[in-house]
C-alpha positions in Angstrom: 9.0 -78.1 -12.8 11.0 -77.6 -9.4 10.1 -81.0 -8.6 11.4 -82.6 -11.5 14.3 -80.4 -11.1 14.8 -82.1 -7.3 14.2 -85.8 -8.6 17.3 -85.4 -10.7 19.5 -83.4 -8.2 18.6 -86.5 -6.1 19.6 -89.1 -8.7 15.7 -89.9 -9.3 14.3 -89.9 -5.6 11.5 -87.3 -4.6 10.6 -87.3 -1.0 12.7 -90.4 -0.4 10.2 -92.5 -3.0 12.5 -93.6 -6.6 10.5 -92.2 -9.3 13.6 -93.2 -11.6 16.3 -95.8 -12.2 20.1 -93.5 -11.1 21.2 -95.3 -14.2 18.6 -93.1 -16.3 19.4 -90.0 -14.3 23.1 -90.2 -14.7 22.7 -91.5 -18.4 20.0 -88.9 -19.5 22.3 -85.9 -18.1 25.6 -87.0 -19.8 25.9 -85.5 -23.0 25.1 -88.0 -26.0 25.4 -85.9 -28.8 26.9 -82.2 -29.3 24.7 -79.6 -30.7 28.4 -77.8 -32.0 27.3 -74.8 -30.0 23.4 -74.0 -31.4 22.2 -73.7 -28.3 23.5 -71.4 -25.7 24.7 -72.8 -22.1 24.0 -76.4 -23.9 27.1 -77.8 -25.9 25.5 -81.0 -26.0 22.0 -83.0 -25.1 21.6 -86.0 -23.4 18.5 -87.2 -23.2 16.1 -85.0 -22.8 18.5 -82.6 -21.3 20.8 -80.0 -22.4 24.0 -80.3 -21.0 26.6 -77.5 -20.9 27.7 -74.7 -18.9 28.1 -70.8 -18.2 30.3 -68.8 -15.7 32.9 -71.6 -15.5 29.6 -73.3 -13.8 28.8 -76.8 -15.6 24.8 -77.5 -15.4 22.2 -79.2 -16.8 19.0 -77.8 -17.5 15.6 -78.6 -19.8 14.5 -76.5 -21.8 11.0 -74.7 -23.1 9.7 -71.7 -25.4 9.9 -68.4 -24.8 11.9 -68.7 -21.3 10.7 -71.9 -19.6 13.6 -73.9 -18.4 14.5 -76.1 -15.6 18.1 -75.7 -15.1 19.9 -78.4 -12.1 23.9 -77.5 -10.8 24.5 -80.8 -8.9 27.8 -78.9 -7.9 26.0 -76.5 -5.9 23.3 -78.8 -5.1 20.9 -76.4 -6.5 17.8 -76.3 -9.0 16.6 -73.1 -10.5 13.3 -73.2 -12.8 11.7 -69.8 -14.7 8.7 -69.4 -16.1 8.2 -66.4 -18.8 5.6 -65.1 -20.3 5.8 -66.4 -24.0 1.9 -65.8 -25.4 1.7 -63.8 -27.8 5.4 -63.4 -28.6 6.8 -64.3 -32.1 9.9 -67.1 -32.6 12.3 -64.5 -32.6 11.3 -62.4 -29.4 10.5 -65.6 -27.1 13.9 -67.1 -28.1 15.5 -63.2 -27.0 13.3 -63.7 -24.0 14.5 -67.0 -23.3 18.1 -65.9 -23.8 17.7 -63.0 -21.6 16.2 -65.4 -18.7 18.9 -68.2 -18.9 21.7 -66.1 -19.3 21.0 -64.0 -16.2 20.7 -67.1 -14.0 24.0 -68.7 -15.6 26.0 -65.3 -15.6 24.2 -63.3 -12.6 22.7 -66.2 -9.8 25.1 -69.1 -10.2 28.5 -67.3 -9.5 26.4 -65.0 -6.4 25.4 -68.5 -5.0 29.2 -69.9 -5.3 
């Protein structure tokens, strides 16, 4: 995850090799279509990426169950990932956990790091 994290901070290059076009790096982390606010931190999605904000941060960050997320601040040239443990837990409690795990790295880490 941190590695695909890296790739997009540098605009598809991983250890100086391009992996991906910059044209799909910029294009897949603009937003594309607005998800009129169903998903937290992530006004809109571009492709394959939410794209939004938090803490007067703007970021974009991919997103899986239960608290999995790579989230990338080009601003602060910084990549964050989490893993969670999600087996076992229900829709309900893995989307709190997931909640509970972004929010403290777009409320609590990105405005320390600033």
């Amino acid at each position: 995850m941190m590695k695909i994290g890296q790739m997009f901070l540098d605009g598809g290059v991983y250890q100086g090799a391009r992996v991906v076009p910059q044209h799909w790096v910029d294009q897949s982390t603009l937003p594309q279509i607005s998800t009129l606010g169903a998903v937290p931190y992530g006004s809109d999605y571009g492709f394959l990426w939410w794209v939004g904000g938090g803490a007067g941060r703007d970021f974009y960050f991919a997103n899986g169950y239960g608290g999995q997320f790579i989230l990338v601040d080009p601003d602060l040239d910084l990549v964050v990932v989490a893993q969670s443990n999600w087996r076992g837990k229900g829709w309900d409690e893995a989307g709190a956990q997931w909640y509970r795990v972004l929010t403290l790295v777009a409320e609590g880490l990105l405005p320390a790091v600033d």
